[in-house]
C-alpha positions as CSV (number, residue, x, y, z in Angstrom):
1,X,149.2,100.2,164.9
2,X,149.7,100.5,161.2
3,X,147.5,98.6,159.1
4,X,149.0,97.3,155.3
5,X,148.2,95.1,152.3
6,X,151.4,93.1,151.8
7,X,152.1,90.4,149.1
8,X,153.3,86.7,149.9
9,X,156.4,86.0,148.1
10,X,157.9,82.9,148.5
11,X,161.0,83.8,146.8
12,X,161.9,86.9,149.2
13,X,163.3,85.5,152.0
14,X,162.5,88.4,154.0
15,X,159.7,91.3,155.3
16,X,160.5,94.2,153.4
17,X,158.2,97.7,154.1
18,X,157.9,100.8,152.5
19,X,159.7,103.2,154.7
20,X,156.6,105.0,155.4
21,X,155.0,102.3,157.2
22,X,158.0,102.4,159.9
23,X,157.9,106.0,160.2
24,X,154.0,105.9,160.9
25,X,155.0,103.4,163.6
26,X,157.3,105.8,164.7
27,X,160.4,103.8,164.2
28,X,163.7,105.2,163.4
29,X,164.5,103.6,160.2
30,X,168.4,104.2,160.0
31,X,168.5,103.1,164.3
32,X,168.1,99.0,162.4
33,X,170.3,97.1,160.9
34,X,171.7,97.9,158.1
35,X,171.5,95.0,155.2
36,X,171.9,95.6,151.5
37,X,169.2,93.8,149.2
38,X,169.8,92.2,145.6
39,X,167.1,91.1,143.4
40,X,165.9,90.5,139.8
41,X,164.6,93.8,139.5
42,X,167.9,95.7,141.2
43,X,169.5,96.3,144.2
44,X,168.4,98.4,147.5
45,X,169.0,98.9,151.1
46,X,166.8,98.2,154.0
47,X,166.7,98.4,157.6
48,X,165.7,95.9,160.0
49,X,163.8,95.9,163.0
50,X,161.8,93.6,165.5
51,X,158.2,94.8,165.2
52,X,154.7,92.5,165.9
53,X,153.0,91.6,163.3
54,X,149.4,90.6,162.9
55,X,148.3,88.1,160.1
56,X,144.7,86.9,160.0
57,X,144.1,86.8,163.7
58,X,147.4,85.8,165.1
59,X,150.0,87.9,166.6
60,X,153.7,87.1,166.2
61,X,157.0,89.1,167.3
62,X,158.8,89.2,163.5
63,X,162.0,91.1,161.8
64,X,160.8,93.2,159.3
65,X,162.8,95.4,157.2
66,X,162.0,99.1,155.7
67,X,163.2,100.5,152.9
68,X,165.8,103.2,153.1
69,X,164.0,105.1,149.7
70,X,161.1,106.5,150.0
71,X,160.5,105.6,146.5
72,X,160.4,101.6,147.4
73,X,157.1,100.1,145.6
74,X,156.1,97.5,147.3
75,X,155.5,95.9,150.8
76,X,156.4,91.9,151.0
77,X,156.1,88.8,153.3
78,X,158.6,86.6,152.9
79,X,160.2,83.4,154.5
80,X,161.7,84.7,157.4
81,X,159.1,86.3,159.4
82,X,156.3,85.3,158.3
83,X,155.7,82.5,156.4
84,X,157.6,80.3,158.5
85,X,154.9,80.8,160.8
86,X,152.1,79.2,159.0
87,X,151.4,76.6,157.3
88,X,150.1,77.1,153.8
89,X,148.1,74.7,150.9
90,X,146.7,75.5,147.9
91,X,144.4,73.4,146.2
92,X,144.7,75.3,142.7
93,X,141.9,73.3,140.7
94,X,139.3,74.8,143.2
95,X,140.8,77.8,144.1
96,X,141.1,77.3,147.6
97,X,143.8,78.3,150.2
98,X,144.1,76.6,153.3
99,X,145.8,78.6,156.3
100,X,146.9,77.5,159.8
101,X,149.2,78.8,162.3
102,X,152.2,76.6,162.5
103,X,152.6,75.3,165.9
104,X,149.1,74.6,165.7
């Protein structure tokens, strides 16, 4: 079990992971597929595998994708994976951010 801080980003529509989260999980990042990622902010490649993944209590099989550079800044939650299993509401005026599983 690795444990990471992760942003939500509703544009992504994928998990992407530092590589060094994988390879504490002991996962062999090349063994995934391969997909090649473009974005505002450039292009990179990633690897995908299907990991569990543990979001505020509940436990969900996902595809999550590490980045072949050690380098890669940044872990994300996106679309697939993960926030297709929730359903999310933010009431911005009072700062509040209501969470539930989505099947529930």
């Amino acid at each position: 079990m690795v444990r990471i801080q992760a942003k939500v980003d509703t544009g992504a529509a994928f998990c992407i992971f530092q590589r060094e989260h994988g390879e504490e999980l002991g996962i062999d990042i090349e063994g995934g597929e391969r997909i090649r990622f473009s974005t505002a902010a450039g292009e990179f490649t990633a690897f995908g595998h299907e990991i569990m993944l543990e979001s505020f209590g509940w436990e969900f099989a996902s595809t999550v994708y590490f980045a072949e550079e050690l380098e890669f800044p940044r872990n994300v939650v996106g679309r697939v994976g993960w926030l297709q299993q929730f359903r999310v509401a933010i009431v911005d005026y009072e700062g509040i951010l209501h969470l539930s599983k989505y099947d529930d």
